[in-house]
C-alpha positions in Angstrom: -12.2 -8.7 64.6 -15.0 -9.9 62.5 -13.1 -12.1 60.1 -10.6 -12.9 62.6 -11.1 -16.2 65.4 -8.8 -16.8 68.5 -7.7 -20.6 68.6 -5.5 -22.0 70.8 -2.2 -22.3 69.2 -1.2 -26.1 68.1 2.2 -27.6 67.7 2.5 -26.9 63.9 2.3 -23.5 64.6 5.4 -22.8 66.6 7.7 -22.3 63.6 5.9 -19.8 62.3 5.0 -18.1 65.7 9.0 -18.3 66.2 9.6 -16.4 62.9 6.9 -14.0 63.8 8.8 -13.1 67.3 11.9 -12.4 65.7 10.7 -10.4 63.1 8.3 -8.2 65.4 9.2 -8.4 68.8 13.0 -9.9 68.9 14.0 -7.2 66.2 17.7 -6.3 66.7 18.4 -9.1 69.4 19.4 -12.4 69.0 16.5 -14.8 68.5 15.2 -15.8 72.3 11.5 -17.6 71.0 12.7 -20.3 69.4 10.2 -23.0 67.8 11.2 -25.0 70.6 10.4 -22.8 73.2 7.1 -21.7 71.9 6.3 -25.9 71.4 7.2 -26.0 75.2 4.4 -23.1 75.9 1.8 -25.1 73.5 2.2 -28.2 75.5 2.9 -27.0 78.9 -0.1 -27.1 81.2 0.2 -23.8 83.1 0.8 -21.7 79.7 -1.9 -20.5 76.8 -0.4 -19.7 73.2 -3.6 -18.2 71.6 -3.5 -17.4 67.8 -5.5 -14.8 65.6 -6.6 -16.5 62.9 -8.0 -15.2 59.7 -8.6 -17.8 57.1 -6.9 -20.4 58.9 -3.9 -17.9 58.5 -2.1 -16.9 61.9 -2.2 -13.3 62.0 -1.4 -13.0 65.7 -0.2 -14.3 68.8 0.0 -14.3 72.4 1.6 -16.3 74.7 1.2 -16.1 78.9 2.2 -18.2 81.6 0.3 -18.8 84.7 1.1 -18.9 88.3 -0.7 -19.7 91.4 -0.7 -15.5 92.0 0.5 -14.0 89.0 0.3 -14.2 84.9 3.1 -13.1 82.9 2.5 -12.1 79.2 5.9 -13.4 77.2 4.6 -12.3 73.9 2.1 -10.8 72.0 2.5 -9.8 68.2 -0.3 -8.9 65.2 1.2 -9.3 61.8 1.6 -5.8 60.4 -0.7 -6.7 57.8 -3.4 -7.1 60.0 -2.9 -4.2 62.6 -6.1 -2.2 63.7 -8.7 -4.0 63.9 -8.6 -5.2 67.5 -6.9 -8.5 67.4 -4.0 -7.7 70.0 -7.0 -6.0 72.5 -9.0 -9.4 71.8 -6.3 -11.5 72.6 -5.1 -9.6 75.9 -8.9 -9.8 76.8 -8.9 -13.9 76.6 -6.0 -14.7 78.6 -6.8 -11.8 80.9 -10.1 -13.6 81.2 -8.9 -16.7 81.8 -6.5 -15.4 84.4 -9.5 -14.1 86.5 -11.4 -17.4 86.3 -8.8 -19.2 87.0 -8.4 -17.2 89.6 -4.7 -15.6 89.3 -5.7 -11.5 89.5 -2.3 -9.8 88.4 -0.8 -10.0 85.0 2.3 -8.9 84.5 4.9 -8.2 81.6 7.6 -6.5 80.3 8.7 -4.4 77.3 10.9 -2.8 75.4 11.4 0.8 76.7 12.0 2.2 73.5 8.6 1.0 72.3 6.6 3.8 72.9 3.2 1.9 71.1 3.2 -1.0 72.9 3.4 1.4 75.9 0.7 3.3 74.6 -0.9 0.4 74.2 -0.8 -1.6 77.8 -1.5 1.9 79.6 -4.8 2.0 76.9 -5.4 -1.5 79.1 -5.1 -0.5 82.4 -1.3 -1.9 82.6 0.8 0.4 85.2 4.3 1.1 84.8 6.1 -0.5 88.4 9.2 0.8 86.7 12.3 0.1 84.1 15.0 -2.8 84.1 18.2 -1.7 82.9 20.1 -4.1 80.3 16.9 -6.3 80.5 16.7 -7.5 76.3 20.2 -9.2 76.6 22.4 -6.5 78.7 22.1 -4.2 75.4 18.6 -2.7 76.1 15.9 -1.5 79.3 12.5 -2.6 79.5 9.6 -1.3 81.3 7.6 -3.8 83.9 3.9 -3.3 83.8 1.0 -5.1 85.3 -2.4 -5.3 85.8 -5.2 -6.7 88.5 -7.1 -8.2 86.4 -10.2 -7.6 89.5 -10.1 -4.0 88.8 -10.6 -1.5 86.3 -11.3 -2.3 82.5 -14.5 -4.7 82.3 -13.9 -7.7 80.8 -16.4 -8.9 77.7 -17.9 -11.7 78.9 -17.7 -15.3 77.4 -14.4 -14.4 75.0 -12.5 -17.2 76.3 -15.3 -19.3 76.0 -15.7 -18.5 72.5 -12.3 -19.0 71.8 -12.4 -22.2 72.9 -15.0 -23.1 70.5 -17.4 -23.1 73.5 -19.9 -20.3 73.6 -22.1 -20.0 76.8 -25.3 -21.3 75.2 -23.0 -24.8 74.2 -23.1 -23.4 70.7 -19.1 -24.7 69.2 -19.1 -21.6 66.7 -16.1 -19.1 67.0 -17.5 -16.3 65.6 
């Protein structure tokens, strides 16, 4: 992640964050993230759309919404391109950061159950299965819920949201 920075996402992102969902997560299913939709997230006061950035290039996103108990993940996608080198671990990490200080402790999502990575991947995390939704993707395909207290378990690294924000601990505004 060392050429990479986690910003918060801005409005002019959304089309391309929308293009990004279809292509990598919404494959095979009609479009559900429009640009619209992820403009609502950006602007909405009790969801965080967090971008991977390299170069000023958005090389991932995530996108959670928060409750007064419980987080929900609605999307998280790295650019092939840019796959391995930690930016969809750092961005789960930030928003599961800033669940626990805000103080909301279980994050849950869902996936596609034929998507036996991002499985791999959210188990890797200390996500547990609570089971599968038939028809969930549009009546045509199952997902698997997951979730995670965010209290337990993995450690989190400390001052990542902070940093992504711009804000280390020290007061220091660098990202890296």
């Amino acid at each position: 992640m060392d050429d990479y920075s986690l910003e918060l996402a801005r409005i002019a992102d959304a089309p391309r964050l929308a293009v990004m969902s279809h292509q990598l997560i919404e494959s095979g299913l009609r479009p559900a993230w429009s640009s619209s939709r992820i403009t609502w997230h950006i602007r909405h006061p009790e969801s965080i759309v967090l971008t991977a950035r390299r170069h000023g290039e958005v090389a991932g996103f995530a996108i959670m919404r928060y409750g007064d108990d419980v987080a929900h993940l609605n999307l998280l996608a790295v650019d092939p391109a840019h796959r391995r080198h930690g930016i969809a671990r750092s961005l789960v990490t930030w928003l599961e950061e800033s669940a626990l200080i805000a103080g909301t402790f279980i994050i849950g999502l869902e996936l596609r159950a034929t998507n036996e990575s991002a499985f791999a991947f959210y188990t890797s995390l200390g996500y547990r299965e609570l089971g599968r939704v038939p028809g969930y993707y549009q009546g045509v395909e199952p997902a698997i819920r997951m979730a995670r207290d965010v209290r337990t378990s993995r450690s989190l690294k400390k001052g990542t949201a902070a940093r992504a924000r711009g804000v280390a601990e020290d007061g220091d505004t660098s990202t890296s």
